[in-house]
Residue, then its C-alpha position, 0 to 999 in steps of 0.5 A: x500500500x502507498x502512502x497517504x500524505x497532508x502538506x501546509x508549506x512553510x515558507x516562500x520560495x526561493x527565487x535566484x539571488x535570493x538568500x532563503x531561510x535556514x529550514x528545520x525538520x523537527x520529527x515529532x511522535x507525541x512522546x515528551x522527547x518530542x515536545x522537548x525538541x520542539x520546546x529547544x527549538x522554539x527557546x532557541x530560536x523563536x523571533x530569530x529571523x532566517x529560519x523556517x520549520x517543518x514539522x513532521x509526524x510519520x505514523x507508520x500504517x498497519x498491515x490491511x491484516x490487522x483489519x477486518x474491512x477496509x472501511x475499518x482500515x479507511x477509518x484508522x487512516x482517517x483518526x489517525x491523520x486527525x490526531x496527527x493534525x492537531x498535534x501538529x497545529x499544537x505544535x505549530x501555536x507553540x513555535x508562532x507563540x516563541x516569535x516564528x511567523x506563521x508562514x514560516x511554520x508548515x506541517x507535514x504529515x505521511x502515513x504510510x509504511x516506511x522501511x525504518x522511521x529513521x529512513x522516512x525521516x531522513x527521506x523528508x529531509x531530502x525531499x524538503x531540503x532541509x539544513x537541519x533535522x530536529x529529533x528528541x531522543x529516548x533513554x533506552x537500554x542496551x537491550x531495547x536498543x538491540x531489539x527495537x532499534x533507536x531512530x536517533x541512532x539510525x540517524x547519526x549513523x546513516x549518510x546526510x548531508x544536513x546538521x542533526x539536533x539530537x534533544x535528550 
């Protein structure tokens, strides 16, 4: 199955000549580290002039086996896009509450299924072109990290070419 996407730009475009904003991706999931990343950008850098952000929520779409109908896995699809969009625009009030103008603050949200979340994420940043990706990490044991895996792991690891803001 491919994936559902829903975009509010932020920003304006580029034109020659023209130096654009510095954009941030700040991948949030609704976990505490989320907020905290975002809550370390909006401090850091809310009223700065010369940056944009994007915020990014990926939830990952479960096997059409997990339902019994399609209007059930329609219906999942639907709540979840829903849940995602007002956590996001929560999100989006918080950064135009620290100083960013709200054209500069755009949301993007994909359900789809992905490889790893690392590699959607990572994907995003290219897709957008953004200088900066914005995560917050999770204290996980050794364990839990061998099993689950880590996203912020995976994204240190892997090749970018962007700056990589890894909030605790």
């Amino acid at each position: 199955m491919g994936s559902d996407t829903l975009t509010k730009t932020a920003g304006e475009i580029a034109t020659p000549g023209r130096i654009t904003d510095r954009h941030l991706l700040i991948a949030l999931d609704g976990s505490k580290n989320a907020e905290r990343a975002l809550m370390y950008v909006a401090d850091f850098l809310g009223g700065q002039k010369g940056f944009r952000v994007t915020l990014l929520r990926i939830v990952p779409e479960l096997s059409e086996d997990y339902f019994a109908t399609q209007d059930e896995h329609d219906k999942w699809i639907d709540d979840e896009t829903e849940k995602a969009e007002e956590l996001l625009e929560s999100y989006r009030g918080i950064l135009i509450q620290s100083g960013f103008k709200p054209r500069k603050v755009g949301i993007h949200i994909t359900i789809g299924q992905c490889s790893s979340v690392a590699e959607c994420i990572l994907e995003h940043q290219k897709k957008l072109q953004c200088c900066t990706v914005v995560v917050g990490r999770r204290v996980i044991s050794r364990k839990e990290e061998f099993l689950f895996g880590s996203t912020s792991n995976r994204i240190l690891r892997s090749e970018k070419r962007c700056a990589l803001w890894v909030i605790e």
